[in-house]
N, C-alpha and C positions, 0 to 999 in steps of 0.2 A: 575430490577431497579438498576443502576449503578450510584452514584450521587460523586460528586468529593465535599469533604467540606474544603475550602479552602489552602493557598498554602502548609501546613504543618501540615495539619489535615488527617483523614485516606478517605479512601473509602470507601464508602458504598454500601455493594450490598444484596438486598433482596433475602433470602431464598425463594426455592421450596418450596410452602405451603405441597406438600404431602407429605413431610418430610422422602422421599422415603430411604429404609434401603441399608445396603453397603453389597456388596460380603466380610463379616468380617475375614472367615477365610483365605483366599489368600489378605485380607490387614493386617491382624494381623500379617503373616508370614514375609509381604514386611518389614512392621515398624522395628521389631525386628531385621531384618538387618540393619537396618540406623543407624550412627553414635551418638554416643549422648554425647549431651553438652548443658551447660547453664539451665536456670532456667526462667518458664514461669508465668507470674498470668494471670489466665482467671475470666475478670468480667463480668457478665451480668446484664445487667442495664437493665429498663425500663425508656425507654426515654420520655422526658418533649416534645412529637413531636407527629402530629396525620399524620396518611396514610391513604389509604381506603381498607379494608377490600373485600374479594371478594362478599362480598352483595353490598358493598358500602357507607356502614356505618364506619364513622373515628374508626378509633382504635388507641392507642399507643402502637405502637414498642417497641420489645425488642432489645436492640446490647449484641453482643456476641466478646469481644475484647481480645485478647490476644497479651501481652506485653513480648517480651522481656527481661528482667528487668538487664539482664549486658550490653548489648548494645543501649535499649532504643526503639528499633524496633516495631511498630506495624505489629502485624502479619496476613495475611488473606490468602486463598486456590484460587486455580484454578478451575471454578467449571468442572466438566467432561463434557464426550458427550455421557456417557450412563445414564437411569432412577437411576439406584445404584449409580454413584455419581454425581447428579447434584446439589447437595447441594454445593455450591461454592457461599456461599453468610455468613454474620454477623450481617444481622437483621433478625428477625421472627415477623409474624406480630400479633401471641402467645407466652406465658410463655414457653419459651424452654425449652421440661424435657431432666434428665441426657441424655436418649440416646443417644438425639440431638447435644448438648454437646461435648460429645463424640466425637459422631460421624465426628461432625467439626474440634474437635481438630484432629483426626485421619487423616483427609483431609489437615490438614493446616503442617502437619508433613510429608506429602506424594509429597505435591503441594502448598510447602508454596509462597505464595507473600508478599513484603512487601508496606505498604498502606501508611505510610508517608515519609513528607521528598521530594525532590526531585527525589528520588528513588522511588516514589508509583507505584504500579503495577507490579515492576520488581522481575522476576520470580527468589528464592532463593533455593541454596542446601539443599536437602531433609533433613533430621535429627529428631530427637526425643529428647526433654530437659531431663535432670536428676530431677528436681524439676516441679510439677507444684503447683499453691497455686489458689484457689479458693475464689471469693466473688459474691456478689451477691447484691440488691437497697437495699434489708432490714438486709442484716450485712455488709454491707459496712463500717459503721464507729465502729464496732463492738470492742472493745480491742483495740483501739487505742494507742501505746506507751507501749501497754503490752503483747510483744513480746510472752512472756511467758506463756501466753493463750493460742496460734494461733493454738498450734499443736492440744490440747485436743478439740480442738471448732468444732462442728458437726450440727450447727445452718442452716449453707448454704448448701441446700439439695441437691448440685453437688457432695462434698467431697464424702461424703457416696456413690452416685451415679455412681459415677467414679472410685474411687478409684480400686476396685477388677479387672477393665478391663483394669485400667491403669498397676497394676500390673506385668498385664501379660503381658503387653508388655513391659517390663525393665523401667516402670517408677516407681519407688518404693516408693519413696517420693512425696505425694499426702496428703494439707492439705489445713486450712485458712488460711487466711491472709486480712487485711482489706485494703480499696484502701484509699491512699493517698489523705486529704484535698484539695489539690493543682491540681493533676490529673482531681479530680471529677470536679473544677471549672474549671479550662483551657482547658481543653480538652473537656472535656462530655459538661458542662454548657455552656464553654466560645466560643466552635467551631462550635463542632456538631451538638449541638442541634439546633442553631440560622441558620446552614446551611440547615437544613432540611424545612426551612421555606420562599420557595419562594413567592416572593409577588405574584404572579399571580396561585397560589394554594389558594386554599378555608381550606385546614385546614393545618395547620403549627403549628408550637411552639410559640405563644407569649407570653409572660414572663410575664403577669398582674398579678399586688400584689394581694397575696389571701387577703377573705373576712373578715380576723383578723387584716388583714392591713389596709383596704379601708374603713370598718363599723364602727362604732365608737360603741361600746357596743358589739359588737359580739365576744361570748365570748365561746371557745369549749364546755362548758356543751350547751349553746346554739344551735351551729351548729351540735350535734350529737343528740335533739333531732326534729331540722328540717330534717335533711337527714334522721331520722327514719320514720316522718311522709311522706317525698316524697316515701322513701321505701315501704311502708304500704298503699299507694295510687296505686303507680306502680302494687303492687300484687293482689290489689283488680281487677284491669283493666276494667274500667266502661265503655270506649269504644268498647268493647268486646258486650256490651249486652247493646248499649243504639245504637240507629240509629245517623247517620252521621248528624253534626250540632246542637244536640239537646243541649241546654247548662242544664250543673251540678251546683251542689252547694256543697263544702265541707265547713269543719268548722276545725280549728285546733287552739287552746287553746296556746298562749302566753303569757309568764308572762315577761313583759319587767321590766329594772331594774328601778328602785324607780326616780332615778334623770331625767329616760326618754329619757336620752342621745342617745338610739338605734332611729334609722329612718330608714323604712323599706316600700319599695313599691312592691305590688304584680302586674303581669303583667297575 
């Protein structure tokens, strides 16, 4: 899946789900010759976007983006034309572990392109960064403004992940860092995400205010113990052992607030 997100937004292109491994010691050998310069942040988000999953059930996407950060460059790889590297892609349509990671950065260092701008697509001199800094959806806004943290921070389970095999390949410097208020809305929120959302696809990203916005009483103690009880419904799985059509009956215990304010319709 190759999808173009608008005129100065990056590319997107979906990874090989079998997540297939790279010939590492004749790419580790390559890397270690290449020039090195500049300083990278690689963020992995999980995006506000559904795809389909190869059952065919939506799923939300991970992106795998890595920035340039003295030039501005979004960076993406070439994918190969053997099973070792056809990972030439920046979404997963799973949680990408370290390997994976890695392994991308390793390709976008070997076979970099770059994905926004005018220039998208256009094939870049090989190289390896001196810096890379690491974040991830859940420490993205991690130490914000407190620079000073970044190094000791071990929270985004790439650092650790990466760091030993960045290493060894003359990347020395390997830590956190959190992505910029600004980045995460205009880029992630403001491009990508509303690009992945064609009208003639069945699942997309639509941006509907969640249900602390649109309910009037719903309140998190609230909503964590209805999602417990759909949780608790799910596990039981009554249509497993009841024939097809037969109607059920549960019962689930609400204590709505005193003034009444909540209105709530079951379907």
């Amino acid at each position: 899946l190759l999808q173009r997100v608008g005129g100065s937004s990056p590319h997107l292109r979906l990874l090989d789900d079998r997540d297939a491994p790279y010939r590492t010691q004749s790419m580790s050998a390559d890397i270690k010759s290449l020039p090195q310069k500049g300083s990278w942040h690689c963020y992995v988000h999980k995006l506000r976007a559904w795809i389909r999953d190869d059952d065919g059930l939506p799923v939300r996407p991970y992106l795998m983006l890595v920035v340039s950060t003295e030039d501005g460059k979004f960076l993406s790889c070439q994918p190969g034309d053997t099973v070792e590297t056809a990972l030439g892609g920046n979404i997963a349509k799973k949680e990408p572990s370290s390997e994976t990671v890695l392994n991308f950065l390793k390709r976008v260092m070997t076979h970099p392109t770059q994905m926004n701008s005018s220039a998208a697509g256009e094939k870049l001199a090989p190289s390896r960064p001196k810096t890379i800094k690491f974040a991830d959806t859940k420490t993205a806004a991690l130490h914000l403004g407190e620079k000073e943290k970044w190094a000791d921070e071990t929270a985004c389970p790439y650092v650790q992940g990466c760091k030993d095999a960045l290493a060894a390949l003359g990347v020395e410097e390997c830590h956190f860092a959190p992505v910029p208020p600004m980045f995460l809305e205009n880029i992630i929120r403001g491009s990508i995400e509303p690009g992945m959302a064609p009208e003639n696809q069945e699942y997309g990203t639509q941006h509907l205010p969640g249900l602390m916005e649109c309910t009037d009483g719903f309140t998190p103690k609230f909503g964590k113990s209805l999602y417990a009880a759909a949780a608790a419904y799910v596990r039981a799985s009554p249509w497993e052992s009841l024939a097809a059509r037969r109607p059920i009956q549960f019962t689930y215990r609400l204590l709505l607030p005193e003034d009444g304010s909540m209105k709530l319709t079951a379907v």
